[in-house]
C-alpha positions in Angstrom: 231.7 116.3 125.3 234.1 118.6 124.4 234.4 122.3 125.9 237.6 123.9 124.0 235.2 125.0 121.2 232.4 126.6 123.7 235.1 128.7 125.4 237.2 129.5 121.9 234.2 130.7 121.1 233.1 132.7 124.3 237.1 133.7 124.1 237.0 135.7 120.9 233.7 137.1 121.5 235.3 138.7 124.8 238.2 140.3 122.9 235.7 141.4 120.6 233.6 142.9 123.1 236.8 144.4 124.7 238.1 146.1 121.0 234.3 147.5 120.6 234.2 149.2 124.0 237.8 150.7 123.6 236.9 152.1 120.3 233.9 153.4 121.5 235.8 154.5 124.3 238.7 156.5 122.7 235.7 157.9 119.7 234.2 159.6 123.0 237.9 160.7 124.1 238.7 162.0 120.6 235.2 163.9 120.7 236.0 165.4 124.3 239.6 166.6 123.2 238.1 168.2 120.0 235.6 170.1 121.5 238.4 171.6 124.4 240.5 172.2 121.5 237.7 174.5 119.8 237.0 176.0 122.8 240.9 176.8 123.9 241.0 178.3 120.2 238.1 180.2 120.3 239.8 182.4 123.1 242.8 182.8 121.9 240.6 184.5 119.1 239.4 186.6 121.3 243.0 187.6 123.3 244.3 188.4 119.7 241.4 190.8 118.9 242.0 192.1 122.8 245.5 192.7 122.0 244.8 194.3 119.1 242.4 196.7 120.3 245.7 197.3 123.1 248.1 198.3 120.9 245.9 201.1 119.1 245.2 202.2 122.2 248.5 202.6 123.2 249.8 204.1 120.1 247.1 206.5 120.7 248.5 207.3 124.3 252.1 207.6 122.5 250.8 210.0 120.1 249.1 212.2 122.7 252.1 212.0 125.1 254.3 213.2 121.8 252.1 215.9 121.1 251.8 217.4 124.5 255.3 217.0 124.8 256.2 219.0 121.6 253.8 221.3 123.2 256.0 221.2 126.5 259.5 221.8 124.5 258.0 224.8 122.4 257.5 223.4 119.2 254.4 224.5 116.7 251.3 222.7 117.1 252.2 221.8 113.5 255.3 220.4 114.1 257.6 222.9 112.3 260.0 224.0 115.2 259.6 226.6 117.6 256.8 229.0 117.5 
């Protein structure tokens, strides 16, 4: 009786057990990193429109401060020089 063929057998079938698992293993991986990707882009999304809504607030500010400080140096309310 020979065994070398029972365990060639029993051999392969391991490694191909072991490749099934990994793939299966790094599918799930891929699928994890994917979905933390989606979620990491999703708020930066929502910083951009944050910073957006930011700035036109702050050029708001900066118009109002210019104004009032026209106001403060004399000028017209128009903008044409002194009153």
């Amino acid at each position: 009786m020979t065994t070398s063929g029972a365990n060639g057998t029993r051999a392969w079938a391991g490694i191909a057990v072991t490749v099934l698992l990994a793939a299966g293993a790094i599918t799930i991986q891929w699928g994890v990193v994917t979905a933390k990707l989606d979620q990491v882009e999703k708020r930066l999304d929502e910083l951009i429109v944050e910073a957006r809504a930011l700035r036109s607030e702050y050029q708001a500010i900066e118009r109002r401060v210019s104004y009032l400080e026209g106001r403060l140096n004399g000028a017209r309310p128009d903008g044409r020089g002194t009153p």
